[in-house]
Biopython code that builds the backbone (N, CA, C, O; Angstrom):
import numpy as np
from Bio.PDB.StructureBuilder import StructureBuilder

atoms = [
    (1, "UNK", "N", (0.821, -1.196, 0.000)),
    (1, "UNK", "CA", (0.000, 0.000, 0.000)),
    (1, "UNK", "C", (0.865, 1.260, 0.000)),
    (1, "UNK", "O", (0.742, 2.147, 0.845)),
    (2, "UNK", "N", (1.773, 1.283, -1.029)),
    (2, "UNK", "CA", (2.718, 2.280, -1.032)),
    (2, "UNK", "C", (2.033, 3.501, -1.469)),
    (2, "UNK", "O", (2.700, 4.535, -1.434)),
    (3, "UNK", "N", (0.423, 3.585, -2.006)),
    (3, "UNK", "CA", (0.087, 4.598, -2.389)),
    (3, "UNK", "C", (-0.647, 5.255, -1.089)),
    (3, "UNK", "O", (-0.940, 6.414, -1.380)),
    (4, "UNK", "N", (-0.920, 5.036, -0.184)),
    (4, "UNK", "CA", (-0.672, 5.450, 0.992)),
    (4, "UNK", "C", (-0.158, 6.388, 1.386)),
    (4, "UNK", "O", (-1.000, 7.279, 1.503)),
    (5, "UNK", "N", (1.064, 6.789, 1.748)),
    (5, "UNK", "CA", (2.340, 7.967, 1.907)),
    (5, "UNK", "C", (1.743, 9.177, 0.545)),
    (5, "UNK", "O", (1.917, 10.391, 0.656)),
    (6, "UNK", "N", (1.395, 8.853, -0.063)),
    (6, "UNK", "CA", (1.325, 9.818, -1.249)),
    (6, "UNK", "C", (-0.069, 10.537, -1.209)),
    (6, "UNK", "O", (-0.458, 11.238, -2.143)),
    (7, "UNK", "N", (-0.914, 10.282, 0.123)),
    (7, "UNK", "CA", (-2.612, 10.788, -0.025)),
    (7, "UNK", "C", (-2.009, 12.450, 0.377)),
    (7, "UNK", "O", (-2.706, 13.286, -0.199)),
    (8, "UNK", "N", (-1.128, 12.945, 1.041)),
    (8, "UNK", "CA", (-0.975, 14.086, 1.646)),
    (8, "UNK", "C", (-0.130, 15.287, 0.257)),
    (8, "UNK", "O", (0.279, 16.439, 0.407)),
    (9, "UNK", "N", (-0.132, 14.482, -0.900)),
    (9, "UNK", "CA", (0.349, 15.062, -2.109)),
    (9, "UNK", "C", (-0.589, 15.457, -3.033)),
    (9, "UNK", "O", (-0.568, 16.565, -3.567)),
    (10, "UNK", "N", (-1.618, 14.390, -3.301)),
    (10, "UNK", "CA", (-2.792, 14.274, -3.721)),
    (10, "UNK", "C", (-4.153, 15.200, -3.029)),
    (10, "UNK", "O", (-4.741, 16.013, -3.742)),
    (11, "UNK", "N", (-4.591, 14.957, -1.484)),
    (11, "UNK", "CA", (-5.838, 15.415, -1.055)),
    (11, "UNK", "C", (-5.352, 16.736, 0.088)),
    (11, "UNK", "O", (-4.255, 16.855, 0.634)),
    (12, "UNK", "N", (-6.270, 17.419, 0.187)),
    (12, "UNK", "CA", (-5.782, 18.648, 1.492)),
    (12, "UNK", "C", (-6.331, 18.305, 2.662)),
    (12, "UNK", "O", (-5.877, 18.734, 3.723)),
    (13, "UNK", "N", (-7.527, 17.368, 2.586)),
    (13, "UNK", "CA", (-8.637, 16.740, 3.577)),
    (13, "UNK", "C", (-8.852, 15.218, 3.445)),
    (13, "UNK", "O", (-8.417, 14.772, 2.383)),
    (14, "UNK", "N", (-9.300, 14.505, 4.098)),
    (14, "UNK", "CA", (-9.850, 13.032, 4.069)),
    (14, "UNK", "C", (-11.072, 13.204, 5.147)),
    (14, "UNK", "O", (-10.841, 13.669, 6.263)),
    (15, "UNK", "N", (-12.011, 12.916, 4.859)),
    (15, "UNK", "CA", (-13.468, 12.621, 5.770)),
    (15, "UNK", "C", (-13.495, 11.354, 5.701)),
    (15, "UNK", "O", (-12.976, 10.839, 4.711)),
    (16, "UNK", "N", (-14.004, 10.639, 6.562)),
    (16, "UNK", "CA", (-15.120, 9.372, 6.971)),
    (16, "UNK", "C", (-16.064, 9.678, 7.430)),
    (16, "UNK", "O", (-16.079, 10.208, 8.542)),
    (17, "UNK", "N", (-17.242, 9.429, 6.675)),
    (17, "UNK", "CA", (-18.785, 9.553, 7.617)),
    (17, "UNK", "C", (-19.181, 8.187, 8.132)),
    (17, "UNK", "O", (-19.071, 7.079, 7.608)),
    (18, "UNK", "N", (-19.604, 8.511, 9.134)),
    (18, "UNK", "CA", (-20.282, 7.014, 9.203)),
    (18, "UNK", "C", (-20.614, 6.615, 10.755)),
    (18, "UNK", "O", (-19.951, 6.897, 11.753)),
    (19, "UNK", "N", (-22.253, 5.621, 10.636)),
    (19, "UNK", "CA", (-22.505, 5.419, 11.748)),
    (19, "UNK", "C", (-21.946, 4.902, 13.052)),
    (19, "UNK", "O", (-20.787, 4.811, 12.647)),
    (20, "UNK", "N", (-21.901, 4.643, 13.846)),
    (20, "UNK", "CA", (-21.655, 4.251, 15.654)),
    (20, "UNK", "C", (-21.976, 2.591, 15.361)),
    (20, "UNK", "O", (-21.257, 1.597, 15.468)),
    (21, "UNK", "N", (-23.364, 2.765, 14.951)),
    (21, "UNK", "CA", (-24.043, 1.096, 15.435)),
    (21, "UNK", "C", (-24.476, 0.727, 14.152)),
    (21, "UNK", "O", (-24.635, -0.488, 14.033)),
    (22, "UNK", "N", (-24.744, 1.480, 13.036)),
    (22, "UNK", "CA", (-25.391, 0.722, 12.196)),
    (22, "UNK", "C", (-24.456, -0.115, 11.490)),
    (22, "UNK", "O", (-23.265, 0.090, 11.260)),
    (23, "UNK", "N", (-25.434, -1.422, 11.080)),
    (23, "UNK", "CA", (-24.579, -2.591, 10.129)),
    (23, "UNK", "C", (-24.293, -2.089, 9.103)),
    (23, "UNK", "O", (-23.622, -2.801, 8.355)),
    (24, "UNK", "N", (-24.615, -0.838, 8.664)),
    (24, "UNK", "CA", (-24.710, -0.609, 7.175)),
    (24, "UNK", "C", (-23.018, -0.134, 6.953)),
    (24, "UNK", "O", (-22.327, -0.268, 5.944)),
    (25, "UNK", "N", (-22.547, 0.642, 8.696)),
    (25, "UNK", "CA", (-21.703, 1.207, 8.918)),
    (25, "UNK", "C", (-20.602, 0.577, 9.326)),
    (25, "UNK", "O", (-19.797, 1.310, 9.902)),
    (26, "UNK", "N", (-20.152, -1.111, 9.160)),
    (26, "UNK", "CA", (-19.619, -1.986, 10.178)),
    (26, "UNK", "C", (-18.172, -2.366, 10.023)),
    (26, "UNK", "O", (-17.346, -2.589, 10.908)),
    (27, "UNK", "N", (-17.977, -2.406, 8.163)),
    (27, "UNK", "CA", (-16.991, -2.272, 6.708)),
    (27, "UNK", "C", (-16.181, -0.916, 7.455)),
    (27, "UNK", "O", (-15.125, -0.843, 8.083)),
    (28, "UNK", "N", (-16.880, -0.227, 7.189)),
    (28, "UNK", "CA", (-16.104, 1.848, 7.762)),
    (28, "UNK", "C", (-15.620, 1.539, 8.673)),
    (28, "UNK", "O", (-14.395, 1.425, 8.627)),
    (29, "UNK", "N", (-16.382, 1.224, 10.059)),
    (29, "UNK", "CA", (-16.039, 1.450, 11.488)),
    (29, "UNK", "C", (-14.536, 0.182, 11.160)),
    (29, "UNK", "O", (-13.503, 0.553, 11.716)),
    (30, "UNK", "N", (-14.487, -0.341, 10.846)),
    (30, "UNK", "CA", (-13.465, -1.592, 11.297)),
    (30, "UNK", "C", (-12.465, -0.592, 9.778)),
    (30, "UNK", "O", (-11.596, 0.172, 10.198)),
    (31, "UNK", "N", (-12.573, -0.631, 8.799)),
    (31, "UNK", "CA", (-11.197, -0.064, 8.116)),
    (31, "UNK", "C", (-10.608, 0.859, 9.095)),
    (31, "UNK", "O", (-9.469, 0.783, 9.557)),
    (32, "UNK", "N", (-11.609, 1.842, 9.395)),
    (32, "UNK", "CA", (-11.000, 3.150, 10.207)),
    (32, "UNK", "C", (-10.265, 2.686, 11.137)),
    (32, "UNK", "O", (-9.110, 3.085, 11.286)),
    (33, "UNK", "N", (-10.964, 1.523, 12.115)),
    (33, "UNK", "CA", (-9.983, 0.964, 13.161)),
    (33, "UNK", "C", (-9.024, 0.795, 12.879)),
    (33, "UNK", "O", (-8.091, 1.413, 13.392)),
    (34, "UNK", "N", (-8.808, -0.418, 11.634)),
    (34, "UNK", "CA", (-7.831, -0.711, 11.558)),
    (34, "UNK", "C", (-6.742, 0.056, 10.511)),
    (34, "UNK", "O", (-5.639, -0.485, 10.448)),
    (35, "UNK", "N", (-6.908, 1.031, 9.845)),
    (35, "UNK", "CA", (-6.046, 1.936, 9.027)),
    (35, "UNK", "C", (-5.732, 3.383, 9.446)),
    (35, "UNK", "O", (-4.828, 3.968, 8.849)),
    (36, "UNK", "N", (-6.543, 4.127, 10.621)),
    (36, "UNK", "CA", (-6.426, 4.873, 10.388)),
    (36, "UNK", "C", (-4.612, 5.447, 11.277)),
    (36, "UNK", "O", (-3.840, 6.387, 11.090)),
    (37, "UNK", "N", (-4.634, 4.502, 12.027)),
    (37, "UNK", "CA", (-2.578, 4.760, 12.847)),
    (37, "UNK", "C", (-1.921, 4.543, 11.463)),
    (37, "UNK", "O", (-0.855, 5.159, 11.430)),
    (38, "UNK", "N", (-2.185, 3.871, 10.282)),
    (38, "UNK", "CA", (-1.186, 3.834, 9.440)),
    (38, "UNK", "C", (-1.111, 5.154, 8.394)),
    (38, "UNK", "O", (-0.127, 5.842, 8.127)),
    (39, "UNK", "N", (-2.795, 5.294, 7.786)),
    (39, "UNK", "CA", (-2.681, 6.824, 7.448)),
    (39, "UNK", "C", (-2.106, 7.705, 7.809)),
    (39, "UNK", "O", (-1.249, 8.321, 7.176)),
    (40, "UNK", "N", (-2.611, 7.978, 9.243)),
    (40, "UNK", "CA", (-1.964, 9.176, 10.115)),
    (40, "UNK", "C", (-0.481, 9.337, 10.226)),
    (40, "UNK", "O", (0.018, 10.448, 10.404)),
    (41, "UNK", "N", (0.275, 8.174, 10.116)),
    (41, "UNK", "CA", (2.139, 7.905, 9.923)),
    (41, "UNK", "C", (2.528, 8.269, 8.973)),
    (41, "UNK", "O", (3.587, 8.894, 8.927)),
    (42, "UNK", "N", (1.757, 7.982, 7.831)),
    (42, "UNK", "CA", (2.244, 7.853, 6.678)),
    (42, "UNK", "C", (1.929, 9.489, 5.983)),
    (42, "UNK", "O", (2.622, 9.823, 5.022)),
    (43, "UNK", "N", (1.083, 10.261, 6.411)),
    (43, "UNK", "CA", (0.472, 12.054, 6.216)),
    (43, "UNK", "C", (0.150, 12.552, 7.690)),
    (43, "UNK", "O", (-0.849, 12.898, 8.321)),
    (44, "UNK", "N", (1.829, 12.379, 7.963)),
    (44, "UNK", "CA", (1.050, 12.943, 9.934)),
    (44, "UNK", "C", (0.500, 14.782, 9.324)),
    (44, "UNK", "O", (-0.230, 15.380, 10.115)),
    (45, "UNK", "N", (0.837, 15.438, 8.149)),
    (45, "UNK", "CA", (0.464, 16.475, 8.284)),
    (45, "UNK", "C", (-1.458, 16.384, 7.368)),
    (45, "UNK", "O", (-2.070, 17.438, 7.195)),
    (46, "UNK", "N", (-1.763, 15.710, 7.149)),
    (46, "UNK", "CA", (-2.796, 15.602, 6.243)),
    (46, "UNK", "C", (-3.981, 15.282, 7.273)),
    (46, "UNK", "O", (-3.959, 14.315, 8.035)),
    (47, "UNK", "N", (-4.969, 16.176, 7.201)),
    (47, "UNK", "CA", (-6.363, 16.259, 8.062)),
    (47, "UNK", "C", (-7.170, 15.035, 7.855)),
    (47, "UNK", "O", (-7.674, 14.788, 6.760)),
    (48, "UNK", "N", (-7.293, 14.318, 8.817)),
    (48, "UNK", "CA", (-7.939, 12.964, 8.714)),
    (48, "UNK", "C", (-9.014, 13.278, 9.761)),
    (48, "UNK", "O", (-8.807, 13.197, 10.972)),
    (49, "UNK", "N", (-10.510, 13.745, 9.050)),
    (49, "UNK", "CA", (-11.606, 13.515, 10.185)),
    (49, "UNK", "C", (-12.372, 12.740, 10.059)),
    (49, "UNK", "O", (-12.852, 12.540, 8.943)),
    (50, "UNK", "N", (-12.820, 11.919, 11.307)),
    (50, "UNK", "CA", (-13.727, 10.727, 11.737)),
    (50, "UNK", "C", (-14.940, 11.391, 12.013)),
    (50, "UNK", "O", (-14.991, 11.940, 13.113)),
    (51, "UNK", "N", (-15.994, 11.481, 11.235)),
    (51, "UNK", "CA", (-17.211, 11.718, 11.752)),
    (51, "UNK", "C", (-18.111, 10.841, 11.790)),
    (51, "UNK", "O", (-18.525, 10.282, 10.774)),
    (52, "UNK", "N", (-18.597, 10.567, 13.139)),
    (52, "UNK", "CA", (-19.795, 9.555, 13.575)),
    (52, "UNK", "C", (-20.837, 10.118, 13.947)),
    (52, "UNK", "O", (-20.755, 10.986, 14.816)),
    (53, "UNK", "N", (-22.158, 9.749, 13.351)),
    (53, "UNK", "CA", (-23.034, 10.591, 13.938)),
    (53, "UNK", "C", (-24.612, 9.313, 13.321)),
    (53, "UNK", "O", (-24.857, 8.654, 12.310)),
    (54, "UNK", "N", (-25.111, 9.506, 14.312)),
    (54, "UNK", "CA", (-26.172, 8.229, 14.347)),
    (54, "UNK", "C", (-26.883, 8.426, 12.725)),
    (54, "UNK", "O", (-27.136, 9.516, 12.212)),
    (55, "UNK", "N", (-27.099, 7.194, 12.153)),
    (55, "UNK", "CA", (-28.050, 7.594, 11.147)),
    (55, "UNK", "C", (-27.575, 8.197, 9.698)),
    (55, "UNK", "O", (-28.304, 8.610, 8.797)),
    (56, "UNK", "N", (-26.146, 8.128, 9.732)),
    (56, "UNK", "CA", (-25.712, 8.745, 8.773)),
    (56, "UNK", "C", (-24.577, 7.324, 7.785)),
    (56, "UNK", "O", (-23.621, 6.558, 7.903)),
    (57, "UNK", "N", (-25.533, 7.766, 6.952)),
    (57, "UNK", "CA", (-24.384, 6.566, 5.476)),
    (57, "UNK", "C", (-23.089, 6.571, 5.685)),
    (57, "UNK", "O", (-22.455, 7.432, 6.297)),
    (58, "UNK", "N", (-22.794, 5.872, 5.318)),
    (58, "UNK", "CA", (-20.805, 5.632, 5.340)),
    (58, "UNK", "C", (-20.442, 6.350, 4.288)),
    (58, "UNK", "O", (-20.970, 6.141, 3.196)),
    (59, "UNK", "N", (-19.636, 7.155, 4.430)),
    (59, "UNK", "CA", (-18.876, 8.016, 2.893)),
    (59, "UNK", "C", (-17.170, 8.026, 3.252)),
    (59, "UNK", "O", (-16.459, 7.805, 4.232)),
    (60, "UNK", "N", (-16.996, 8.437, 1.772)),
    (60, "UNK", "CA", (-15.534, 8.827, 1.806)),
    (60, "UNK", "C", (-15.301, 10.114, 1.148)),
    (60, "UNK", "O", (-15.463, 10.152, -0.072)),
    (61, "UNK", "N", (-14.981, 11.065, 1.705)),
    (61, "UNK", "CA", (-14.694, 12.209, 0.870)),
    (61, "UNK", "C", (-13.471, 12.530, 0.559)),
    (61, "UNK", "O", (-12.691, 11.947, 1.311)),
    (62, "UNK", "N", (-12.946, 13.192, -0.205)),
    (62, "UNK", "CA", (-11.681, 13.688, -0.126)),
    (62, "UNK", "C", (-11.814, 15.607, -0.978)),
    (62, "UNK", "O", (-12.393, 15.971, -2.002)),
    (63, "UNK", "N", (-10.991, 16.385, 0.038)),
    (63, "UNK", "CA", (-11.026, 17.714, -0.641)),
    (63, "UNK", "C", (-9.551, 17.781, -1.150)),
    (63, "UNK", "O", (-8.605, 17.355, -0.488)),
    (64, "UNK", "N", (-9.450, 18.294, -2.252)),
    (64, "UNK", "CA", (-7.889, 18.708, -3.587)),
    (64, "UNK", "C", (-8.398, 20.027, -3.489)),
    (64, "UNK", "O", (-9.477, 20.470, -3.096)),
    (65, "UNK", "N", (-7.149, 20.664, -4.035)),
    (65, "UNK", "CA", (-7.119, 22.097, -4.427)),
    (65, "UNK", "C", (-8.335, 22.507, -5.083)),
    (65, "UNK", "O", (-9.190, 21.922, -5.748)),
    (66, "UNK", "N", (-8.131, 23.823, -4.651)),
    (66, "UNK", "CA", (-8.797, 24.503, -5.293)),
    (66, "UNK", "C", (-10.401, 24.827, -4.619)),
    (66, "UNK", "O", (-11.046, 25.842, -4.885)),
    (67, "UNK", "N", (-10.831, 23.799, -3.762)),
    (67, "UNK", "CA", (-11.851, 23.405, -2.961)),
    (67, "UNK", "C", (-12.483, 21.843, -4.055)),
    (67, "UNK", "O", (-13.043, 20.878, -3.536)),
    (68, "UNK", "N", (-12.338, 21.908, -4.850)),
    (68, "UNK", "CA", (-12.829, 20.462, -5.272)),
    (68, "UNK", "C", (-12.896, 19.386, -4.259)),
    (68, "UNK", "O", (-12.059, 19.060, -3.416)),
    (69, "UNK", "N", (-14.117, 18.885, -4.529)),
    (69, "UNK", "CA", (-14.139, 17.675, -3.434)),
    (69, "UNK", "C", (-14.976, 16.291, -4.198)),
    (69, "UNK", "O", (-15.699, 16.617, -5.139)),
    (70, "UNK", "N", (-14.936, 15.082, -3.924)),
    (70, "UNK", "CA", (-14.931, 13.795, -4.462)),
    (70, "UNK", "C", (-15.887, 12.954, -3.608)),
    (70, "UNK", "O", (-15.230, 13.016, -2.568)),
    (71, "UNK", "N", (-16.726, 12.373, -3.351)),
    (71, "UNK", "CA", (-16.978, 11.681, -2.230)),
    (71, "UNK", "C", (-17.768, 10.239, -3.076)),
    (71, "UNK", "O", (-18.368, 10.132, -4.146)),
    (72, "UNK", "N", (-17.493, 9.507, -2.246)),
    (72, "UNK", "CA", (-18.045, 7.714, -2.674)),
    (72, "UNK", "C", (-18.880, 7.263, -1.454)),
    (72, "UNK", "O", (-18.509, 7.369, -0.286)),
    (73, "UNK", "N", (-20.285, 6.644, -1.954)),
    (73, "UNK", "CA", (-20.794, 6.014, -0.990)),
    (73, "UNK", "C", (-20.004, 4.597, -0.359)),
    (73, "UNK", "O", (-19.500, 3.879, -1.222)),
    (74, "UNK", "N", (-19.887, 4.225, 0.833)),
    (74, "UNK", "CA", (-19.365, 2.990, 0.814)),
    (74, "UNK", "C", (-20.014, 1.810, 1.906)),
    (74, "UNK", "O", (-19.528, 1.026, 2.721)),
    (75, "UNK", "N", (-21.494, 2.183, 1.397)),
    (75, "UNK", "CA", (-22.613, 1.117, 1.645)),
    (75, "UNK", "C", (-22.020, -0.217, 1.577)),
    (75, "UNK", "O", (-20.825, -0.039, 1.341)),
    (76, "UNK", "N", (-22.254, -1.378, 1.662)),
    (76, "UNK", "CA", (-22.030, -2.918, 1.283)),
    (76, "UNK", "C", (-20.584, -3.579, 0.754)),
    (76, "UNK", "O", (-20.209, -4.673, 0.331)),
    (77, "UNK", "N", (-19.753, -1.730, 1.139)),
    (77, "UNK", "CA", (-18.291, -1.978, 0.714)),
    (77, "UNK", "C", (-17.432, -2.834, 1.784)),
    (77, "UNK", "O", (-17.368, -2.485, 2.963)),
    (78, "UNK", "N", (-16.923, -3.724, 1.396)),
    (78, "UNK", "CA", (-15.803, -4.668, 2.066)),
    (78, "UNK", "C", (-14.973, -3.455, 2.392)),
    (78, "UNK", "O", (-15.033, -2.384, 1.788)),
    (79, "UNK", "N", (-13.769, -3.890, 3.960)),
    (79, "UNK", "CA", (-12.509, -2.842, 3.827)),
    (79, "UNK", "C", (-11.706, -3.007, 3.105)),
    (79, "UNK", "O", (-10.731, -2.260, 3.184)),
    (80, "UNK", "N", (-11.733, -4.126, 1.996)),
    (80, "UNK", "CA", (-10.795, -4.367, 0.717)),
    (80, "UNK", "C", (-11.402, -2.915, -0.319)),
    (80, "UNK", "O", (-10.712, -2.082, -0.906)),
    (81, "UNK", "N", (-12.170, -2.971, -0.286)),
    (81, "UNK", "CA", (-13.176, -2.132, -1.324)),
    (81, "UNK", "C", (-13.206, -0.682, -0.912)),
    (81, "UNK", "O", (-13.446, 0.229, -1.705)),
    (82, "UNK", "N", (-12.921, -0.497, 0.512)),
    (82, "UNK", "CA", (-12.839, 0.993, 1.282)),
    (82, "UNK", "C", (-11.590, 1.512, 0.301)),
    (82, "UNK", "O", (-11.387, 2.502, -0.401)),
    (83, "UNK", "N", (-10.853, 0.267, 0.651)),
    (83, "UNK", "CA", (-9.297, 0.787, 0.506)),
    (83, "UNK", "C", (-9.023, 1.473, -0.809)),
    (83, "UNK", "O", (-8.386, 2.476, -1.132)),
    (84, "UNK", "N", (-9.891, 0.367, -1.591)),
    (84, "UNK", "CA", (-9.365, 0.813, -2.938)),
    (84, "UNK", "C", (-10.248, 2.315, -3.747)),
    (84, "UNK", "O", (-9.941, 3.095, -4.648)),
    (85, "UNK", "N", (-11.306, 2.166, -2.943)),
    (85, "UNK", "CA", (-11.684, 3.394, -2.998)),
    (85, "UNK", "C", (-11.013, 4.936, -2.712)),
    (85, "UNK", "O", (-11.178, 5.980, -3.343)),
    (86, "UNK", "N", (-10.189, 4.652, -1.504)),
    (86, "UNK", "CA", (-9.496, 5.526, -1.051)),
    (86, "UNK", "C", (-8.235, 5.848, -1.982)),
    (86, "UNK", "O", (-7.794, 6.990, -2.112)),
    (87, "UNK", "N", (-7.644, 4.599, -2.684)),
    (87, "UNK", "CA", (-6.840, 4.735, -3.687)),
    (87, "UNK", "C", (-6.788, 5.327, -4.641)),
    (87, "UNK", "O", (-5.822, 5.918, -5.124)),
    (88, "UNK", "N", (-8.654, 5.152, -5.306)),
    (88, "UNK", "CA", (-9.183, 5.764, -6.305)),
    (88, "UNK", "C", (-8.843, 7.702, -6.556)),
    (88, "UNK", "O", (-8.288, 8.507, -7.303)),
    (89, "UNK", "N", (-9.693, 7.579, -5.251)),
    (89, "UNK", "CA", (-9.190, 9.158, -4.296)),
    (89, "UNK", "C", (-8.048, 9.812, -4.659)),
    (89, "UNK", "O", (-8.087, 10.631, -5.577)),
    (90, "UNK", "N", (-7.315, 9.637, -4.234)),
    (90, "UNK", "CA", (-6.011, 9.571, -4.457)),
    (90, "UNK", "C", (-5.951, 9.600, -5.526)),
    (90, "UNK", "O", (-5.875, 10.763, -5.922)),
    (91, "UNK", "N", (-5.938, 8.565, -6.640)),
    (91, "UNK", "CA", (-5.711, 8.730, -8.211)),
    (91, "UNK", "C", (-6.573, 10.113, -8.902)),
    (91, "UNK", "O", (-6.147, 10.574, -9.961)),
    (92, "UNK", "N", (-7.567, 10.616, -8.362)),
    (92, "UNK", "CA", (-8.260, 11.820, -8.952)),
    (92, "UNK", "C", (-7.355, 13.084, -8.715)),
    (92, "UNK", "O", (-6.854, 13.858, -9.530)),
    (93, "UNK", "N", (-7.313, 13.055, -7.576)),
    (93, "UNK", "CA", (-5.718, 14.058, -7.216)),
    (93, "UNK", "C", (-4.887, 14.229, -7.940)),
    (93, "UNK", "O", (-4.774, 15.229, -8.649)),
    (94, "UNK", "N", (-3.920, 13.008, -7.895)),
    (94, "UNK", "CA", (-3.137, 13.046, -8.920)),
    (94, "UNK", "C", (-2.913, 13.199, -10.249)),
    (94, "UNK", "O", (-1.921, 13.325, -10.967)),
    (95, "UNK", "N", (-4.595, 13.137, -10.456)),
    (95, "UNK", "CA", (-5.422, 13.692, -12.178)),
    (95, "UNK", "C", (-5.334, 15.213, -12.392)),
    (95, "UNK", "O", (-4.861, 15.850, -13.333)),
    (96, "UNK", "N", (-5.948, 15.629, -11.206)),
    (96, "UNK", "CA", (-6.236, 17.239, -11.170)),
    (96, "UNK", "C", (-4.552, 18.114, -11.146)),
    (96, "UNK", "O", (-4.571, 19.198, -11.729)),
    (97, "UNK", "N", (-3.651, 17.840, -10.738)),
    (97, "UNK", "CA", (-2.765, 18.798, -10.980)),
    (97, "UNK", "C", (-2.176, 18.204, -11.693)),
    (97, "UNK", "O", (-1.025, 18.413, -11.310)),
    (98, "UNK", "N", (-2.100, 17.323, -12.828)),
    (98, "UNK", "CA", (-1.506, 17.258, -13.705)),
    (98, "UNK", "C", (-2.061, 18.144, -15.208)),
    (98, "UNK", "O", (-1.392, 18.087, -16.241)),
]
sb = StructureBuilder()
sb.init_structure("model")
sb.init_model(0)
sb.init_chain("A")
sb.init_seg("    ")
for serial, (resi, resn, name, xyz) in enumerate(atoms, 1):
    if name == "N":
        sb.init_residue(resn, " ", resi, " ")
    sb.init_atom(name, np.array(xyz, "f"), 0.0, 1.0, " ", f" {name:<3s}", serial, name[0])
structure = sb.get_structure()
């Protein structure tokens, strides 16, 4: 996951939305668990916010220059599928200032 280190080149922001308890939310809650100490190492300067709030869909956003922003639902998404989403992310970034 070497593309990892490179989200703080690519995005100015990273969001997670996503529920506390819901199943819908269960994929999110466990990537975040388990990725978010490696994100944070890898862009200790890059804004990583966790927002939980009852009732609310799982998303992924990401803000790039300029204020542009990207976001993916990640309903029924595996954390294989988070990830690569987040990758995706990342690859739009790296679209826009080129």
């Amino acid at each position: 996951m070497a593309w990892m280190g490179q989200l703080s080149k690519n995005l100015k922001e990273l969001r997670v939305l996503f529920c506390q308890t819901s199943p819908a939310s269960s994929s999110t809650r466990a990537f975040v668990e388990k990725n978010y100490k490696e994100l944070k190492k890898a862009n200790p300067k890059l804004p990583i916010l966790i927002r939980e709030c009852s009732g609310t869909e799982p998303q992924l956003w990401a803000r790039y220059d300029m204020g542009v922003e990207r976001g993916i639902r990640l309903e029924g998404m595996t954390e294989t599928q988070i990830s690569k989403a987040l990758e995706d992310l990342a690859k739009v970034g790296a679209s826009l200032k080129s």
